[in-house]
C-alpha positions as CSV (number, residue, x, y, z in Angstrom):
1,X,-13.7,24.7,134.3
2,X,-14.4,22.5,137.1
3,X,-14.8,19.3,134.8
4,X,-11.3,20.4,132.8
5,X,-9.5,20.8,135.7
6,X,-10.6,17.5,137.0
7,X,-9.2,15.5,133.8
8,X,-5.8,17.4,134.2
9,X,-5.3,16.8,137.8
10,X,-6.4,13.0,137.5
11,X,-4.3,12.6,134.2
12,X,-0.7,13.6,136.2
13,X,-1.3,11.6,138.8
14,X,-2.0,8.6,136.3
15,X,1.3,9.6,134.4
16,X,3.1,9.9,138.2
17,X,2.0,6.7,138.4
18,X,2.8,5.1,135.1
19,X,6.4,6.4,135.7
20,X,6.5,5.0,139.3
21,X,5.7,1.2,138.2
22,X,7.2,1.9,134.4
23,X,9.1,-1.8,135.1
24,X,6.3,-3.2,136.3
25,X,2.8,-4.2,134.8
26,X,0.9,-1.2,136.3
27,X,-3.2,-1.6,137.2
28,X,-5.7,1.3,136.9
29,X,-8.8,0.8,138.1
30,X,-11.9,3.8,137.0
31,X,-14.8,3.4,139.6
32,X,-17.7,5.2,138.1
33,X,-15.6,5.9,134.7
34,X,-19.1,6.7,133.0
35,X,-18.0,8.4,129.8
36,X,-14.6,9.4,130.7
37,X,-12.0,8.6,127.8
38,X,-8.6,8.6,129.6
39,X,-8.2,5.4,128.4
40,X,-8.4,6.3,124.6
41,X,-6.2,9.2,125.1
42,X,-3.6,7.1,126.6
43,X,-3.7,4.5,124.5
44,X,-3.4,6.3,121.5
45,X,-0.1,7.9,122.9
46,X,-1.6,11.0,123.5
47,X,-1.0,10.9,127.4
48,X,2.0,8.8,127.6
49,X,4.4,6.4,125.5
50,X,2.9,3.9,123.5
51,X,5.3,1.4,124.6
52,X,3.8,2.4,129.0
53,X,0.8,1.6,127.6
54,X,1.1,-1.9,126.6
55,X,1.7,-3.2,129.5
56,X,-0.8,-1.1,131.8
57,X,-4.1,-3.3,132.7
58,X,-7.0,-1.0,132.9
59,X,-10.6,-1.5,134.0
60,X,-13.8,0.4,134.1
61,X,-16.8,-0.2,136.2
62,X,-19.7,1.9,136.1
63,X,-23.1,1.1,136.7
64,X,-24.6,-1.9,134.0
65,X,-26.9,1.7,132.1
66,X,-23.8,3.8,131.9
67,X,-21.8,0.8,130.7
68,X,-24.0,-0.2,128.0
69,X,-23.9,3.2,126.6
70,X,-20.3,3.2,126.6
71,X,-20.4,0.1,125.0
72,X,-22.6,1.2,122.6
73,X,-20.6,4.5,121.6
74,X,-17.8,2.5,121.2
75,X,-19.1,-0.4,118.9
76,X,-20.6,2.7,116.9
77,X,-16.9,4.1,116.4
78,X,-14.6,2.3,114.5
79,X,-11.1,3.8,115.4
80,X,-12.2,3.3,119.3
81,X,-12.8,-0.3,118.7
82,X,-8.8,-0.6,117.6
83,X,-8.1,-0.6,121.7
């Protein structure tokens, strides 16, 4: 529950965001993302417009271990590598 609730609360205040700076070329910045997959979900329309999306810059840093394995999972999966 506590994990779920997490995701929910971050997602609407990325969406807030993204509406806030939706004529500009909005940032987001995950410290310590490890396997969270906002970014997949939004990109793929599921969390906002398609069109928000291309012009939002996002970055992930995590730890070089966790990175790798994200890395990893991603190379492994070829509809994730279309972002």
């Amino acid at each position: 529950k506590g994990y779920s609730q997490r995701v929910l609360t971050i997602e609407a205040i990325i969406h807030r965001f993204l509406r806030q700076h939706a004529n500009e070329t909005p940032q987001i910045i995950s410290l310590g993302a490890g396997s969270d997959s906002a970014f997949f979900r939004f990109s793929e329309g599921q969390s906002c417009t398609l069109s928000a999306m291309k012009k939002v810059r996002w970055l992930e840093l995590d730890l070089p271990g966790v990175a790798r394995r994200k890395i990893a999972a991603i190379r492994g999966n070829i509809p994730l590598q279309a972002h």
